[in-house]
C-alpha positions as CSV (number, residue, x, y, z in Angstrom):
1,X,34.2,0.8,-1.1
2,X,34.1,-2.7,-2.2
3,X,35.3,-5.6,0.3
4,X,36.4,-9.5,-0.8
5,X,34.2,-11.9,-2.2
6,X,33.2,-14.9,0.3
7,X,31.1,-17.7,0.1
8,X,28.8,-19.4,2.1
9,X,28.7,-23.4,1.7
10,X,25.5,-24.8,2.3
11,X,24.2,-22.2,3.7
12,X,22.0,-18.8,3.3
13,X,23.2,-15.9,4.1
14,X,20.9,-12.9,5.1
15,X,22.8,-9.0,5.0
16,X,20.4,-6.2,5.9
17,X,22.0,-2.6,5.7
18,X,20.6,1.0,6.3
19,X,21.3,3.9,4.1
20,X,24.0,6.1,4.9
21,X,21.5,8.8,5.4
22,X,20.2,6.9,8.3
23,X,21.6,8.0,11.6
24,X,22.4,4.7,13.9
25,X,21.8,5.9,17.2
26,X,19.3,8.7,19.1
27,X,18.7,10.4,22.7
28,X,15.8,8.6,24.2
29,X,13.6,11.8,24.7
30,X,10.9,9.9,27.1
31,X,9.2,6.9,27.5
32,X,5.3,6.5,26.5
33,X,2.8,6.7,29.7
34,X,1.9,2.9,28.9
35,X,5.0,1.9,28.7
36,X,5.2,0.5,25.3
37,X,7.2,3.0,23.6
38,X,9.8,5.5,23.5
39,X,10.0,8.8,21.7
40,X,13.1,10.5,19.8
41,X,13.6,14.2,18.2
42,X,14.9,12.1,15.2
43,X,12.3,12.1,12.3
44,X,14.6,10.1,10.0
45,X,13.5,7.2,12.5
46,X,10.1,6.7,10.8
47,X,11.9,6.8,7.6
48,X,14.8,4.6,8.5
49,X,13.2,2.0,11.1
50,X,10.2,-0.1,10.8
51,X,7.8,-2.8,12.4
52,X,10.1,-5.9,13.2
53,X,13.5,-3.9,13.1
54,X,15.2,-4.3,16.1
55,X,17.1,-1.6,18.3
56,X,19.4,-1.5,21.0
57,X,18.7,0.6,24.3
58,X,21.8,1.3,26.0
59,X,23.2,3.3,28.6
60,X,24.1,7.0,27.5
61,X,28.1,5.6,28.4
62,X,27.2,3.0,26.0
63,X,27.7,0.3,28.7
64,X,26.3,-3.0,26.8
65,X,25.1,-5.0,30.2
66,X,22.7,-2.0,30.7
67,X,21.3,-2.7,27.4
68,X,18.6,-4.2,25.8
69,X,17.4,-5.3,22.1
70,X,13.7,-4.8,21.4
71,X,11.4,-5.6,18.5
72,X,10.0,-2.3,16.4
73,X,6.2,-2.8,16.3
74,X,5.2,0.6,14.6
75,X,6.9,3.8,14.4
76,X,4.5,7.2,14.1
77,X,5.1,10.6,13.9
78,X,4.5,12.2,17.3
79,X,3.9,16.2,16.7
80,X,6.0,17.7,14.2
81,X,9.7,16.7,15.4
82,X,9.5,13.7,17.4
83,X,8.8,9.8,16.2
84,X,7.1,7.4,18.7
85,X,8.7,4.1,18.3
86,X,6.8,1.3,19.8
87,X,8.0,-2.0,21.2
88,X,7.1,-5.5,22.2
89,X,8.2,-5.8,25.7
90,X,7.4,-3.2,28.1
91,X,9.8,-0.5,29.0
92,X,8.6,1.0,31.9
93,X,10.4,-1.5,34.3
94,X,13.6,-1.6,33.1
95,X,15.7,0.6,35.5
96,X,17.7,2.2,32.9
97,X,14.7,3.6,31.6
98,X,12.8,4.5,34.9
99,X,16.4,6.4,36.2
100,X,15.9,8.9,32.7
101,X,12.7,9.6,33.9
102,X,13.0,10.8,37.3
């Protein structure tokens, strides 16, 4: 579908977008031992994310004041149906992330 023209005055405008084959969210699987990562059962991730993309941990009720953005750093394949996305800043203290574990 197209959408109406605008312009920016003076400005530059920057629109990134993802391909509709991309899915938008995943189930946090676990978190790294060192912290630094998280893994999803998502392989499309390593396709679909890269280093410096950000992403949004959230809540699994979606509750945006338990959330977080985080900087991508490198995404690997992690056995044959899980993608280990690494971060900037350490997850292991953030309670939302601790609570899944236990």
């Amino acid at each position: 579908t197209t959408g109406n023209p605008f312009i920016v005055a003076g400005g530059k405008l920057s629109v990134s977008g993802m391909a509709q084959t991309c899915n938008t969210w995943a189930k946090i699987k676990a978190v790294s031992p060192d912290g630094t990562g998280f893994i999803v059962s998502d392989t499309s991730f390593a396709d679909c994310y890269g280093a410096g993309a950000t992403v949004h941990i959230a809540s699994s009720t979606f509750d945006d004041v338990q959330g977080a953005d985080y900087t991508v750093t490198d995404i690997s394949l992690s056995g044959t149906d899980d993608v280990l996305i690494t971060v900037a800043k350490d997850l292991s203290t953030i309670p939302l992330i601790t609570e899944a574990q236990s």
